[in-house]
C-alpha positions in Angstrom: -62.1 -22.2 32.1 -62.9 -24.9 29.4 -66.1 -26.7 29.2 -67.8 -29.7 27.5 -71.1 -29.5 26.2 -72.6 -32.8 25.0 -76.4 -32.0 23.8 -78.1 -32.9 20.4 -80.3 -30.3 20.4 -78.5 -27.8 17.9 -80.6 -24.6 18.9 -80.2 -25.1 22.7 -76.4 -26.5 22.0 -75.7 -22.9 20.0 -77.1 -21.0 22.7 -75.6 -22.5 25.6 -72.0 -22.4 23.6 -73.0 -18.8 22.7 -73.6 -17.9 26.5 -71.1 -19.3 28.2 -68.4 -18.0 25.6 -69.6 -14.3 26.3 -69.0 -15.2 29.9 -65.4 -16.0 28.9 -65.9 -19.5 29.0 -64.4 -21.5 26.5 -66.6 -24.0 25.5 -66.6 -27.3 22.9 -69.6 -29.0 22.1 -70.2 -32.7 20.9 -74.0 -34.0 20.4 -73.2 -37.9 20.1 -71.9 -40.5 22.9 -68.6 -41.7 20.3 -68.0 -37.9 19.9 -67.9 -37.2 23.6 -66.0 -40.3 25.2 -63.2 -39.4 22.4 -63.0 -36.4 23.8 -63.3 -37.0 27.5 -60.6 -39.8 26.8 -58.3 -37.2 25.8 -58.9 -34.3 27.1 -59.4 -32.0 30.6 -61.8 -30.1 31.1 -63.1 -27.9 33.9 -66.8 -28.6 33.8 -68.8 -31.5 31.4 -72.2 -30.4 30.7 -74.1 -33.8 30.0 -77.8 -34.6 28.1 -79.0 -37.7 29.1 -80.6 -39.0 25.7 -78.3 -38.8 23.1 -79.1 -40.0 19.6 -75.8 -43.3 19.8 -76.7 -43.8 23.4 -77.3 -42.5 26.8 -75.3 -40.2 28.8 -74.9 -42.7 31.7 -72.5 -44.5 29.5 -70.4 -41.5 29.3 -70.6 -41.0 33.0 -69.0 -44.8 33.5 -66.2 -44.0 31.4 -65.4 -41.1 33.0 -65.8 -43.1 36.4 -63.6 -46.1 34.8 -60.8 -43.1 33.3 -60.6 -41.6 36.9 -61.0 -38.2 35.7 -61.9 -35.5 37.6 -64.0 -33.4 35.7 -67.3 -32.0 37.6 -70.3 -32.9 35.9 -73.7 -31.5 35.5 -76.3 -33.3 33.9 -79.0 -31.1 31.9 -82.0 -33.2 31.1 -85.9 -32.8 30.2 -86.3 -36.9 32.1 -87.3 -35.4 35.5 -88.2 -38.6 37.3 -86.3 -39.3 40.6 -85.3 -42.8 40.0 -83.2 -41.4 37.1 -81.9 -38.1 38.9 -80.6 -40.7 41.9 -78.8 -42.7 39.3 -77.4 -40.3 38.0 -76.1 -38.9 40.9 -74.9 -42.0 42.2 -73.0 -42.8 38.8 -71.2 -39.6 39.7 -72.9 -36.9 38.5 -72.6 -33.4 40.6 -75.5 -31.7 40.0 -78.6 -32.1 37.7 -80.3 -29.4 36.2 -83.9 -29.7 34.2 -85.0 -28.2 30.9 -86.4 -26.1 30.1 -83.6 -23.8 32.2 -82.6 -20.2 32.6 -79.1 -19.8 30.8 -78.3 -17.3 33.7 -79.2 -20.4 36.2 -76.9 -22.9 33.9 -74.2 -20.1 34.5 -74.0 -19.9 38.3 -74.2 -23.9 38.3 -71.3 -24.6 36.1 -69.5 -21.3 38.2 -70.0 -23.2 41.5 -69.1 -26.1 40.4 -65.8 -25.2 39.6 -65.1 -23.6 42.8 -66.1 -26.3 44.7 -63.9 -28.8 42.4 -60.7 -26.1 42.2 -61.0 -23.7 45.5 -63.2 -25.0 47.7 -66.5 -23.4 47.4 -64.7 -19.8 47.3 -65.2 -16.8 45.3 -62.3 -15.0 46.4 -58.9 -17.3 45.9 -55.9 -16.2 48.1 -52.6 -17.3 47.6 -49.6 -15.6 49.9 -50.0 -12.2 48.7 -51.9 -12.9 45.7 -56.0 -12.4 45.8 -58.0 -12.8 42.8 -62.1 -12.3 42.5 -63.3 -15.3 40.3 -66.2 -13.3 39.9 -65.3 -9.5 38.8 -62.2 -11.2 37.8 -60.1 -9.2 39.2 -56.4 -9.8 40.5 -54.7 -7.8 44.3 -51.1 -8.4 44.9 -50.4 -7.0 48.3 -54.0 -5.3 47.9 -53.0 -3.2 45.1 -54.7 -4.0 42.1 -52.9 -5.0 39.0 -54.0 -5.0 35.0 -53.9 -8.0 33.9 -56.2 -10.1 31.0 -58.7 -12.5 30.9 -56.7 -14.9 29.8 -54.2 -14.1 32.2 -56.4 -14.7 35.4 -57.5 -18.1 33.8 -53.9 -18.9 33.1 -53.2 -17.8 37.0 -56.5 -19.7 38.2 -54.7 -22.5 36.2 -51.3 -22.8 37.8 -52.8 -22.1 41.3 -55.6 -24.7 41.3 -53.0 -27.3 40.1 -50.2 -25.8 42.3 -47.3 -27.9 42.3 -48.0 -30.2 39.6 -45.9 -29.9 36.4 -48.7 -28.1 33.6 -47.0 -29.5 29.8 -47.4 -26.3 27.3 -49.9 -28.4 25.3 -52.1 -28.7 28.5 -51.9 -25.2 29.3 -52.6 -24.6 25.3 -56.0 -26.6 25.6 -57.0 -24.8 28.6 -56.6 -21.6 27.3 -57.9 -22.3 23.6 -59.3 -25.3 23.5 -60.3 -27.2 20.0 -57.8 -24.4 18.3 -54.9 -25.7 20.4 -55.1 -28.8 18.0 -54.7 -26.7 14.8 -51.5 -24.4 16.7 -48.1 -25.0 15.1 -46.4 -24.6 17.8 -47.2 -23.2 21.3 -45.8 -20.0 21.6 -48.5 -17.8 22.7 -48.3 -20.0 26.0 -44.8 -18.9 26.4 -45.4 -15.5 26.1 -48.8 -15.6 28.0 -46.4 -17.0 30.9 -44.2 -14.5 30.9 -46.3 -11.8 30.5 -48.4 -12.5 33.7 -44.9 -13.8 35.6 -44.0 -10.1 34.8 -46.8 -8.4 36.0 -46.2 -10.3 39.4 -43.0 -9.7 39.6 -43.3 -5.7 39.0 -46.5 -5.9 42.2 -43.8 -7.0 44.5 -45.2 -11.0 43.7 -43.2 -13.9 44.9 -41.6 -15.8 41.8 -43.8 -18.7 41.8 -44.2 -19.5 38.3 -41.0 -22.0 37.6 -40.1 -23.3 34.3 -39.9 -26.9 34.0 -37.3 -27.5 31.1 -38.3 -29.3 28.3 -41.6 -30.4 30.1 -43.7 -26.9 30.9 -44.5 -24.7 33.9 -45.2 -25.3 37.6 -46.7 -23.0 40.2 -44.2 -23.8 43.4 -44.3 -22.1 46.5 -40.6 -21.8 47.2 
């Protein structure tokens, strides 16, 4: 799962990236306004983590351009300006939760985890698909409720697909998802290929239905046939 951080306070910014990244998060961070609507403008992300008072601007700006760009992201604002005027606003510009420092990192976890259920699955910890079962939690994968080895990256890459099921996924999107900033800096994308086929493998050998289909020249598409 890939996550924005925009926050200009460098020692709470390092921590936060720190955290969520041993929670197998990837996770970029920006600490001005220009920074972050160049990269909301042109890239996905699962979860934006947004401080209010930014040293360009304030982050309401960046929650009108994401409004005006139609994207989808969830966003949680994390913020020391506690008053409820502000909160509402925020809320109302789109906003999906708001969160005030000084905070738990644990606490910042389980927000930005719930978030993305309710934006990808539903609300649901466990995500079923046909014979497929996977644990976002323990991260775990069932395929006919036997349990099958698979890695991290794997299950994101499946989480992936499945939440965007039947949409065509280009190699460069799947790239940033995956890898984020270092997708940028990748010759070519061929760890995506072979991440593919590794986990279309593993399905196939657990008795899986082929639903991983290749899109030529274009990328990958989970299809239920």
């Amino acid at each position: 799962m890939k996550v924005l951080l925009i926050e200009d306070e460098k020692e709470l910014a390092k921590s936060i990236q720190s955290y969520l990244s041993d929670n197998d998060f990837i996770c970029e961070w920006v600490y001005t306004v220009a920074e972050a609507l160049e990269k909301i403008s042109s890239h996905d992300y699962d979860c934006i983590l947004l401080d209010l008072t930014l040293p360009d601007g304030d982050g309401f700006k960046i929650l009108d351009e994401i409004k005006t760009l139609k994207k989808t992201e969830g966003v949680i604002i994390i913020s020391a300006k506690e008053t409820l005027e502000i909160r509402i606003e925020g809320l109302q510009l789109g906003a999906d939760d708001y969160i005030i420092k000084p905070f738990h990192l644990s606490e910042l976890l389980v927000r930005v985890q719930a978030l993305i259920r309710r934006k990808n699955f539903k609300g649901n910890n466990i995500v079923v698909f046909n014979e497929i079962q996977i644990d976002i939690i323990s991260k775990t994968v069932d395929v006919l409720n036997k349990r099958i080895d698979v890695t991290k990256k794997e299950i994101d890459l499946l989480l992936y697909l499945i939440g965007n099921k039947n949409k065509v996924l280009s190699k460069s999107a799947i790239a940033e998802h995956l890898s984020g900033d270092m997708a940028d800096m990748m010759d070519n994308y061929d760890f995506v290929y072979a991440h593919v086929k590794n986990l279309k493998r593993k399905l196939n050998d657990a008795g899986c239905g082929d639903y991983v289909k290749t899109v030529y020249g274009l990328g990958y598409k989970w299809q239920n046939d």
